[in-house]
C-alpha positions in Angstrom: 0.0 0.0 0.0 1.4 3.3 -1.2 0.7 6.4 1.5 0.9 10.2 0.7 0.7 12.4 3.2 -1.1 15.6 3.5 0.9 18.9 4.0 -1.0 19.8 7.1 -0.8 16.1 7.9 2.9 16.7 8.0 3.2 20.2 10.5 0.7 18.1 13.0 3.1 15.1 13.4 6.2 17.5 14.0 4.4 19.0 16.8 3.6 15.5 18.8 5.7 14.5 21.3 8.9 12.1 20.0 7.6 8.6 22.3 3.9 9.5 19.9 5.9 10.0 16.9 7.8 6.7 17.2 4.6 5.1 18.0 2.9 6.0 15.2 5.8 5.0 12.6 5.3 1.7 14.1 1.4 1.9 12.9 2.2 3.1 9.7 4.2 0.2 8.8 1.3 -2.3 10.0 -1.1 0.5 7.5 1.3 -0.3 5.2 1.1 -4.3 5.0 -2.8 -4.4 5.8 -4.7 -1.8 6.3 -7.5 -3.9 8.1 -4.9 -5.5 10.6 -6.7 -5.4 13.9 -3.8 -3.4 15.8 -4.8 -0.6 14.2 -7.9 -0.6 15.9 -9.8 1.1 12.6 -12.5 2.6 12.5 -14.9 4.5 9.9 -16.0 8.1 11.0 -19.1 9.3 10.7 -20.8 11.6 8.1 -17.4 10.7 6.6 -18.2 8.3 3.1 -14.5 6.8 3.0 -12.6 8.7 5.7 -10.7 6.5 8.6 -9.4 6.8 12.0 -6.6 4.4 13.3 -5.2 4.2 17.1 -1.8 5.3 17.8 -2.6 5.2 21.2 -5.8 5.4 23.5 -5.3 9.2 22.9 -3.7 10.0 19.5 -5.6 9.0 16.0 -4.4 9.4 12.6 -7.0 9.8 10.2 -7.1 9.1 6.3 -8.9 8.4 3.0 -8.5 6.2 0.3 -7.7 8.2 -2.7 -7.1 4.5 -5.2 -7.8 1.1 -4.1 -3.7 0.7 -3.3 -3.2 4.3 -2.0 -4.6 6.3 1.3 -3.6 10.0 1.9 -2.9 10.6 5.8 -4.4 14.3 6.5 -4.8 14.5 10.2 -2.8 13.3 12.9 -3.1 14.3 17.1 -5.2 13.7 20.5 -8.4 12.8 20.3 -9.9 15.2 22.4 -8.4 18.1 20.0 -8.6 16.3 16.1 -12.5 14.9 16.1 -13.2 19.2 16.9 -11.3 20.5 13.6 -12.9 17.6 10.9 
């Protein structure tokens, strides 16, 4: 699976703290290899046709869309109590 990343996608993950960064590279890869794997603990937002959340931990999601059936785009990335407000 090929995955682009959004310019605001990038300025959000420099501004996480390093342990959250390394933690999400470690999702990425499994997003990567199978994008239904159950570590990443997916799941479809509402409202949203083909927009997805993914766990990074029990407090930071990444969130992306499918833009071809072998390609997702990464466009938002931080805590959940902060990144569900800004969709």
């Amino acid at each position: 699976m090929k995955i682009l990343y959004a310019k605001d996608f990038v300025r959000m993950l420099e501004h996480l703290p390093e342990d959250i960064q390394r933690l999400y590279l470690s999702q990425e890869q499994i997003l990567a290899q199978n994008w239904k794997d159950a570590r990443l603990h997916l799941k479809k937002l509402k409202g949203k046709p083909v927009m997805f959340s993914f766990r990074i931990t029990r407090s930071y999601r990444a969130f992306f869309y499918f833009q071809a059936p072998d390609e997702v785009v990464l466009y938002a990335i931080g805590h959940r109590k902060d990144i569900y407000r800004n969709l």
